[in-house]
N, C-alpha and C positions, 0 to 999 in steps of 0.2 A: 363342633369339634367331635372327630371320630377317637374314640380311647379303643385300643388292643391289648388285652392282658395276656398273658401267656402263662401258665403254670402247669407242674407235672399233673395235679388231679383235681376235678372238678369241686370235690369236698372240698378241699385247704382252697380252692378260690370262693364259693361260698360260704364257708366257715369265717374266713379271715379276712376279705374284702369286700364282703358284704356291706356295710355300713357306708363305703365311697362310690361303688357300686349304684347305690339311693340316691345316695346325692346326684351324681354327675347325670344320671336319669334324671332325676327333678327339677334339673338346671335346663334341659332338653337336648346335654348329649348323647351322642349314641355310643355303646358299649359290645363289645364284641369280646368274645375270650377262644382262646388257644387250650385245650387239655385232653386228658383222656375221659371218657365218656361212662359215666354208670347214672345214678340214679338222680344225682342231681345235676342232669342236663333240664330235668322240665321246671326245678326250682329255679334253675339260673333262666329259661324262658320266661315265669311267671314274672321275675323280676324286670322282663325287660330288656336281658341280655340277647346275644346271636350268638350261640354258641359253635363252635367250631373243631370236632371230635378230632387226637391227632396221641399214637400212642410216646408215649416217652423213654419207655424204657428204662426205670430210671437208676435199675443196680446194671444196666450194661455199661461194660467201660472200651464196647469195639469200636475204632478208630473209624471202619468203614459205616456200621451202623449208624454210628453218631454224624459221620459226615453226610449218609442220606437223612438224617432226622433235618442238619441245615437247612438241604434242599427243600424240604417239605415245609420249611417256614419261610424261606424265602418265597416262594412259589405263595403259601396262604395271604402272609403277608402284603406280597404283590398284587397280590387280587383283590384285598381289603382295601387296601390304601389309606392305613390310620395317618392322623395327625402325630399320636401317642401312641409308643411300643410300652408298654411296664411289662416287665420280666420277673417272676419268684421264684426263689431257688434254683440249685447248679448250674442244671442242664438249660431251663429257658432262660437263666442268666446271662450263662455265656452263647449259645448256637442261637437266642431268639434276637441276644443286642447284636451280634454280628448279620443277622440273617435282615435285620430291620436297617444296621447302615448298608448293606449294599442295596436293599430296596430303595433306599434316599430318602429314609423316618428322618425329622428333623429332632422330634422328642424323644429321646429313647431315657427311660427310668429302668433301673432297677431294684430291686429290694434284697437284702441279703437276710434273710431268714435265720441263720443259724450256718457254723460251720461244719456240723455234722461228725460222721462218725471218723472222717481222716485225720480228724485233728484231735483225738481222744486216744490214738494209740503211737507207737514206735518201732512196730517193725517196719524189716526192708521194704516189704511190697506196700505197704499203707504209706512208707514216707516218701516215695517212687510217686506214688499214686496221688502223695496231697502237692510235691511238686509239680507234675505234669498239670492237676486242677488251679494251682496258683500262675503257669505262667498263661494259663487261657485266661482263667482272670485279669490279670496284666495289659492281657492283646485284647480282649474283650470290651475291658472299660474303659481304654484310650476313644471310644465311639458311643461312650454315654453321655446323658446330658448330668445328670445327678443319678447318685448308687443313694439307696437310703440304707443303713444300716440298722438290728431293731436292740443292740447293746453295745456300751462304749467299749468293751472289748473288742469283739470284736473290726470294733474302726480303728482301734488303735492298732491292731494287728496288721489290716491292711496298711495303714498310714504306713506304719516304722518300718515295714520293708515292700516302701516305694510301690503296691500295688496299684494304689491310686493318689492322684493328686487330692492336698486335704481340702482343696478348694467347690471340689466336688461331690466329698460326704457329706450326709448329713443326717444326724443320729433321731431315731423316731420314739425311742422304748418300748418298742413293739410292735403289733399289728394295730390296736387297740381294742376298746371293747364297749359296744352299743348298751350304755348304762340303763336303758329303756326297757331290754331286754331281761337284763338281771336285777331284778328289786330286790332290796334287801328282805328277805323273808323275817313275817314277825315270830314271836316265842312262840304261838300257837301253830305255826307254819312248821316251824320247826320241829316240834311235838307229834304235830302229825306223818310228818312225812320219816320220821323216826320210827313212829309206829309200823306205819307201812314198810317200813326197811326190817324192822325185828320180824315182822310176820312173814318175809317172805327168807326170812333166815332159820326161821323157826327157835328165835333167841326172844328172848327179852331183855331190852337194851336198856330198863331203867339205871340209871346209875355208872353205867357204862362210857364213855368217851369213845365214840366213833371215829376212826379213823380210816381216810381214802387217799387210796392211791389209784387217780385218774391217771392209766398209760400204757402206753405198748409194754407187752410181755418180751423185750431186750434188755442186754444188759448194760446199755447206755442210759437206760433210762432208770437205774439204779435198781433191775427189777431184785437182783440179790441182795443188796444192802436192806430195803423194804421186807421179805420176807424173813431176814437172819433177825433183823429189830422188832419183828411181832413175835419171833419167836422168844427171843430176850424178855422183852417185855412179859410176852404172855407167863413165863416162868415166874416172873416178881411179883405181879400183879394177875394173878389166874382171873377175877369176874373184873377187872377195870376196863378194861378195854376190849372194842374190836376192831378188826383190821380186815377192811374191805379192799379187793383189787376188781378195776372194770379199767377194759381196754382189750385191744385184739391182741392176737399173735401173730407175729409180723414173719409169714414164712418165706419171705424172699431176703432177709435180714441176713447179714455172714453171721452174726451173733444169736440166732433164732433160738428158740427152745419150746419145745411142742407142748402141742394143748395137755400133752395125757403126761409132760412134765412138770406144766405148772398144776394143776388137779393135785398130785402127787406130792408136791412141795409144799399146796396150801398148808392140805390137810397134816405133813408133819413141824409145820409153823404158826399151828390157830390162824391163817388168813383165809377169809372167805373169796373164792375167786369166782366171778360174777360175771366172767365174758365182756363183748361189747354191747353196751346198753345206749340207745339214743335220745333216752331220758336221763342222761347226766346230770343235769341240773336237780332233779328230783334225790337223787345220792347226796348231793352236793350238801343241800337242805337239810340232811338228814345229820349230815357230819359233823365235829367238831372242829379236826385238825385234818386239813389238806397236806399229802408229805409228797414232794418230786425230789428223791436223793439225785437226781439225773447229773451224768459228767457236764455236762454243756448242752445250752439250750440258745435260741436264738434271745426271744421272750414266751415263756409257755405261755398258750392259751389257757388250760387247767387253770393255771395259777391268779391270773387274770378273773377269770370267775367265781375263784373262789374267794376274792378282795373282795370279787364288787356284793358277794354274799356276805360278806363278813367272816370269815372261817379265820383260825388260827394256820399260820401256812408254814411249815417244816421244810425246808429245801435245804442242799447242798451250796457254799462258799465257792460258786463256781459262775463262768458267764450267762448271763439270762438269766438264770435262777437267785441270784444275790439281789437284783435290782427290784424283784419283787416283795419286798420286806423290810423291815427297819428291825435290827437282830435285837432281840428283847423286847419290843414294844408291841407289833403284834404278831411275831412271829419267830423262828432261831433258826438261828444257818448251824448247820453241822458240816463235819469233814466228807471231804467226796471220796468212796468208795470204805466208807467208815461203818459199816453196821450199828457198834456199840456205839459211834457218837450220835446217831442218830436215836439209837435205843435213849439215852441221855435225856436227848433235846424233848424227846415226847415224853417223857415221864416225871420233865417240869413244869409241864402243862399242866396247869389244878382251875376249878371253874371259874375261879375268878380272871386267869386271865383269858378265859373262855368269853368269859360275858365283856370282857373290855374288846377284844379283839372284832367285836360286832361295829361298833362306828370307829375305830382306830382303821380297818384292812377296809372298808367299806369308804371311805375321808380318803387314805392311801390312792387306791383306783381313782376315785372323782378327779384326782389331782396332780394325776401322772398319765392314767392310762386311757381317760375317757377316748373314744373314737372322733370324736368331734373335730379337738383342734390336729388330730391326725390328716383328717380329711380338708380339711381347707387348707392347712399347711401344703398336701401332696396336689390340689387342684389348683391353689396359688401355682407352684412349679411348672405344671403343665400347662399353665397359662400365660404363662413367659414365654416358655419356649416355644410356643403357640404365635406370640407376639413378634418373638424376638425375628422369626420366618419374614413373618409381614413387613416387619422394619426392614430387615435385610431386602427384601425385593421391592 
């Protein structure tokens, strides 16, 4: 079986499909991906993959660009000749499952990642704009075999206004996440790699409650509410806490805000802002409380690792971000675009349920998120319809 992925960037398909990825190699099929090209083209080689460099574009909304982006996948497509199309996100959502039925894919998947930043706001041109992306969706996934969605929101969203038949969703809770990868770090793990975080802040974090916010510098991803709640906080609690941000700045974003603005912001909010770091995990270790106030998520990856670490997890009462939690037990939903509730949420955080939140968010992930039954689940599907081919002829 030939599998074709398509996604806008290389990262988010190594990052996030990495784990099915192994498998369907292990199994001895062959794996091919569709994206735009940086560093981890020779990771997705080492894996196994045939990668196939193609840009996406992916804040353009022109009619004609996007109509030559088709061509270019019909045409790759064509030349591949998968079994299996999988699609991630908008753009290879909709021009990769359209470009895969006129080649004559009999398996076409998609995954819906998250609804993104059209569905987080209400002016004219955003509501223009989230209409025009629902009825391609519409036309789109009449030519899929199965959409995977990764929150029951957003399936129910599709469902209730007829985007897709319910017969053909079906809900994942995520990407998932390769438990193998993330061990629960012990107390001395943690100790140290705290260490290493206070020295390179030049603090000492004894007695402190470390707080991360893994995320892009937008302000979808609640980066205002995070900074106005360390400053809250840091007012009531001057030596209790600290408040780390690591993530880029996303300068292609409508919502963007520059590097020499967050710098500016940290320092008048006690947040340390730390850029992007490729040892996340190492931050992760160091932390107490993981916080994503984010409007809408599909299922965060952050949030994700920071279960399978054991962290206490702060997130907004919002899609994606609620499913990672059980509110009070090891973790609390705050209001979305709330500062002060979020101020709240962290600062009933005391170490006791610091120390529980270790096998409560760590139990949580095993049993919702692990990768595993994600993967057999998604290789069962394409195995059908792998099947179902051969039956028919």
């Amino acid at each position: 079986m030939k599998v074709l992925m398509i996604v806008n960037t290389d990262g988010a398909l190594f990052v996030f499909r990495k784990p099915i990825i192994q498998k369907l190699i292990a199994l001895g099929h062959e794996v091919v991906s569709i994206s735009s090209e940086s560093r981890y083209f020779g990771w997705l080689r080492d894996m196994g993959v045939k990668p196939v460099a193609l840009d996406f574009a992916r804040h353009s909304v022109s009619p004609v660009q996007n109509f030559h982006l088709l061509i270019q996948l019909y045409r790759l497509i064509k030349q591949q000749r998968p079994d299996i199309v999988h699609s991630f996100t908008h753009k290879p959502a909709i021009y990769g499952t359209v470009a895969a039925w006129v080649a004559g894919v009999n398996g076409i998947f998609i995954t819906i990642t998250g609804l993104g930043t059209l569905f987080m706001r209400d002016d004219a041109k955003t509501k223009l704009l989230r209409w025009l992306l629902l009825v391609q969706y519409k036309f789109a996934i009449r030519f899929a075999t199965t959409v995977f969605f990764q929150n029951p929101d957003d399936m129910d969203y599709f469902i209730s206004r007829k985007i897709i038949d319910p017969r053909k969703a079906v809900l994942t809770h995520g990407s998932g996440i390769d438990l193998r990868e993330f061990a629960c770090p012990s107390l001395d793990e943690v100790a140290h790699a705290k260490l290493n975080l206070g020295n390179e802040l030049g603090l000492d974090l004894f007695g402190r409650k470390v707080v991360l916010f893994p995320a892009r510098g937008v302000r979808e991803k609640g980066f205002f509410e995070f900074y106005e709640a360390a400053k809250i906080v840091n007012r009531l609690e001057p030596v209790g806490y600290a408040f780390i941000h690591l993530g880029l700045v996303d300068s292609a974003s409508s919502s963007r805000i520059s590097k020499d603005g967050i710098e500016k912001f940290a320092a008048d909010c006690g947040v340390y802002y730390l850029g992007y770091k490729d040892n996340i995990q190492d931050y992760m270790n160091a932390s107490d409380i993981v916080v994503l106030p984010s409007y809408s998520e599909g299922t965060p990856r952050s949030l994700l690792e920071a279960l399978a670490l054991g962290k206490v997890i702060v997130a907004t009462d919002a899609p994606g971000c609620r499913e990672t939690l059980i509110d009070g037990w090891n973790g609390f939903l705050c209001k979305v675009g709330d500062a002060k509730s979020l101020a709240a949420k962290l600062l009933v955080v005391d170490d006791e349920f610091i120390n529980k939140a270790i096998t409560r968010s760590r139990k949580y992930c095993e049993l919702k998120f692990d990768s595993r039954w994600l993967v057999d689940l998604t290789i069962d599907c394409y195995m059908k319809s792998v099947k179902g081919k051969v039956d028919a002829v």
